[in-house]
N, C-alpha and C positions, 0 to 999 in steps of 0.2 A: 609417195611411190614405194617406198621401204615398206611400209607398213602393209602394203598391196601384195606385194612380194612375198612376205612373212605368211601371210593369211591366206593364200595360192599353196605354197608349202604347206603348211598345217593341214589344208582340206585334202590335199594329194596323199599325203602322210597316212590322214586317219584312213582314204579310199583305199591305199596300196594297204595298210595292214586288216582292215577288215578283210580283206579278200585272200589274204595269204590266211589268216584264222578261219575263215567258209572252205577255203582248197582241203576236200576229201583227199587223202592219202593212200589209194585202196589199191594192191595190187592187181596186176592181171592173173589172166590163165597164162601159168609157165608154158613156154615151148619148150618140152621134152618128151620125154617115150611115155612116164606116167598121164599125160594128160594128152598125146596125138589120138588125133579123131574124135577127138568128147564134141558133139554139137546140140546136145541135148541136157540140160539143168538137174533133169531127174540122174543121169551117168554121175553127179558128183556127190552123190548122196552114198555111193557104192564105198566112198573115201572118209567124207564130210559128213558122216553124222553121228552123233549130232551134234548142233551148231549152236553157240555156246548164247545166253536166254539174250543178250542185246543186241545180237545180229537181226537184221530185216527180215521179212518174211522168205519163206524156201520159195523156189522154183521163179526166182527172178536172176540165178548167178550170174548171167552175161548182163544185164541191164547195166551193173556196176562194177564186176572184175572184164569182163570183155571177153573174145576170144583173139588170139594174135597166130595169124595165122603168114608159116613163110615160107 
């Protein structure tokens, strides 16, 4: 039963850290004056360009920063 116990642990262990090393770290769009009313991808390029060679391709900013609206 000990050994059952151990090996339940161990598989949880490696699931919980796989999944914290896959968790994308990516900020939002800030809520402040620079960025109220941007609802348009091409508006961040007025800022953000250009976008340095390992970022994703353009004209997808909300798929992965979001927009956070309050």
């Amino acid at each position: 039963m000990k050994k059952n116990m151990v090996f339940v642990g161990m598989v949880l262990l490696v699931i919980i850290l796989l999944y914290m090393l896959s968790a994308k770290k990516i900020a939002p769009v800030p809520f402040d004056d620079k960025h109220a009313g941007i609802t348009e991808e091409k508006k961040c390029f007025d800022c953000h360009d250009p976008l340095d060679k390992k970022h994703p391709p353009k004209f997808e900013c909300f798929k992965c920063h979001g927009i956070t609206f309050k």
